[in-house]
C-alpha positions as CSV (number, residue, x, y, z in Angstrom):
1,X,64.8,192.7,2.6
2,X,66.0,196.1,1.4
3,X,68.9,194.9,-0.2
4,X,66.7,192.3,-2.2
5,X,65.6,195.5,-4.0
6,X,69.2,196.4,-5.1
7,X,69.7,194.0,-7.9
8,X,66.8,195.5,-9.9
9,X,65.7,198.3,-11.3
10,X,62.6,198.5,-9.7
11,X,62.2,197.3,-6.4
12,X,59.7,193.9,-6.4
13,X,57.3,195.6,-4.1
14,X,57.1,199.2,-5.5
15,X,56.2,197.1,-9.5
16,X,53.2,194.6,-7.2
17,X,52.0,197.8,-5.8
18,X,51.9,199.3,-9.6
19,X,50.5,196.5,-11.0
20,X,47.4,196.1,-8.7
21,X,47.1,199.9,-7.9
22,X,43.6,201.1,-8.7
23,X,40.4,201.2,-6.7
24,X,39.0,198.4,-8.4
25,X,42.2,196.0,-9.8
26,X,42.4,194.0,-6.5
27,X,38.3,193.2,-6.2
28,X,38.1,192.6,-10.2
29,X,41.3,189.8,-9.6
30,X,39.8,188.9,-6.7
31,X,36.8,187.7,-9.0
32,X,38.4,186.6,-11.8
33,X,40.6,184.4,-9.9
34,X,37.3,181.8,-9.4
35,X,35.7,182.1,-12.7
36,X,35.6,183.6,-16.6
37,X,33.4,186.6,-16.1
38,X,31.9,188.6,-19.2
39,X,31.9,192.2,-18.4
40,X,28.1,192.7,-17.7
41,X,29.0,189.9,-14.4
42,X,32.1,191.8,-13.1
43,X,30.0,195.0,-13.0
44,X,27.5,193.4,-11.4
45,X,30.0,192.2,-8.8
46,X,31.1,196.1,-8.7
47,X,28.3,198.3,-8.5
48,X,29.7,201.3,-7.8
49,X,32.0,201.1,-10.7
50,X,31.4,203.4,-13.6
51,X,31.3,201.5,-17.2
52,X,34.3,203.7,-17.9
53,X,36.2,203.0,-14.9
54,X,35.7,199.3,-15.6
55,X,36.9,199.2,-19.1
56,X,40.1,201.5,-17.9
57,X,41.0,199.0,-15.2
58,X,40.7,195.4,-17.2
59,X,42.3,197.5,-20.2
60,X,45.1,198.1,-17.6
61,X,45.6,194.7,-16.1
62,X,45.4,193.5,-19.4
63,X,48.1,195.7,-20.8
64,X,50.1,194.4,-17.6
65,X,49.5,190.8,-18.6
66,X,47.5,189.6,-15.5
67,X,43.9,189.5,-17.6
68,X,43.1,188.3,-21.1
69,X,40.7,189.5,-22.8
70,X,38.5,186.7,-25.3
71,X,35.9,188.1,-28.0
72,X,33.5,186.1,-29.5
73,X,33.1,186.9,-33.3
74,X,29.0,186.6,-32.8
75,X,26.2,189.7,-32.2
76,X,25.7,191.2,-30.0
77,X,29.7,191.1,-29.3
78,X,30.9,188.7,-27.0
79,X,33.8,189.5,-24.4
80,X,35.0,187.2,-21.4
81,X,37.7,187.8,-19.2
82,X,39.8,185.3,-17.1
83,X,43.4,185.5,-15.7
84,X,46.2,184.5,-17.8
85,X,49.2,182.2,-16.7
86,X,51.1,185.3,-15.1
87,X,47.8,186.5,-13.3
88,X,47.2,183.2,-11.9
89,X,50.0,183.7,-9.6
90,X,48.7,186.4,-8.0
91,X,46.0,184.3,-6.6
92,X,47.7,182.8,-3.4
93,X,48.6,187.0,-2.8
94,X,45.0,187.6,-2.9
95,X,43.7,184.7,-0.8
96,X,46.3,185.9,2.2
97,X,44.3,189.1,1.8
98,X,40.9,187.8,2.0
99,X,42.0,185.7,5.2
100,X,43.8,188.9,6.7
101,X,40.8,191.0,5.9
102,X,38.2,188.0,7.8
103,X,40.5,188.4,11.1
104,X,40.9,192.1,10.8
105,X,36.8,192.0,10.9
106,X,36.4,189.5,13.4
107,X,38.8,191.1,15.8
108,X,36.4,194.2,15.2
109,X,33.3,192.2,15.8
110,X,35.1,190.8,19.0
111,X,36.0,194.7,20.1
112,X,32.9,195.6,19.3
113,X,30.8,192.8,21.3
114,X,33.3,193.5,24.2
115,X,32.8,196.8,24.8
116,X,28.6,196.4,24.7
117,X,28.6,193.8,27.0
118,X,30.8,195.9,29.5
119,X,28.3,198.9,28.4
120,X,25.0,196.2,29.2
121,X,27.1,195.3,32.8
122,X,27.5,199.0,33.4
C-alpha cells in the first residue's frame, strides 16, 4: 500500500485524514449524511460545540467541497446544509465507522459483563 502513495503528491490517506480532521467534521458528516440540517439542528445534534466552532468546521468542509451550504433569501435568514456529490462518497467511510465503533462497544459490554459475573462467582 505504500507504494500507492508514490504516484501523488500527497499520499490518499494523509489528504482523508486532512479533510475530516477536526473534533467535530466526522459527527457533523455523520449527520448530514441522512438528512438537510439547518444549523440550529446540527448544534442541537452537537451540544458541546461552541457556535463558533460550528461555523469554523461547516465553513471548512465546505471550502473542501464535502458540504454545501443553501441560503434562503427570506427573514430571519435561512441556511441548510447537506452533502454535495463529492461528500456523498464519504458515506460508506462513515458507516464502516459507525459499525466498527458498535463492536468496539459491544466487545466492551461483553468484557465488562465477564469480569462481574466472575467478580458475583467469587
Amino acid at each position: 500500500m505504500k507504494g500507492q502513495c508514490l504516484k501523488y503528491n500527497v499520499c490518499p490517506m494523509a489528504m482523508v485524514q486532512e479533510l475530516v480532521s477536526g473534533k467535530w467534521k466526522i459527527l457533523i458528516l455523520w449527520y448530514l449524511s441522512s438528512n438537510t440540517l439547518r444549523f440550529s439542528e446540527i448544534k442541537k445534534r452537537l451540544p458541546q460545540i461552541t457556535q463558533k466552532m460550528l461555523t469554523s468546521q461547516l465553513r471548512s468542509l465546505e471550502e473542501d467541497k464535502l458540504v454545501k451550504r443553501k441560503v434562503y433569501p427570506v427573514v430571519p435568514s435561512r441556511v441548510e446544509y447537506s452533502l454535495t456529490e463529492l461528500g456523498e462518497k464519504i458515506i460508506p467511510i462513515l458507516e464502516l465507522m459507525h459499525s466498527f465503533g458498535s463492536q468496539y462497544l459491544n466487545a466492551e459490554l461483553d468484557t465488562e459483563y465477564d469480569q462481574e459475573e466472575r467478580a458475583a462467582e467469587n
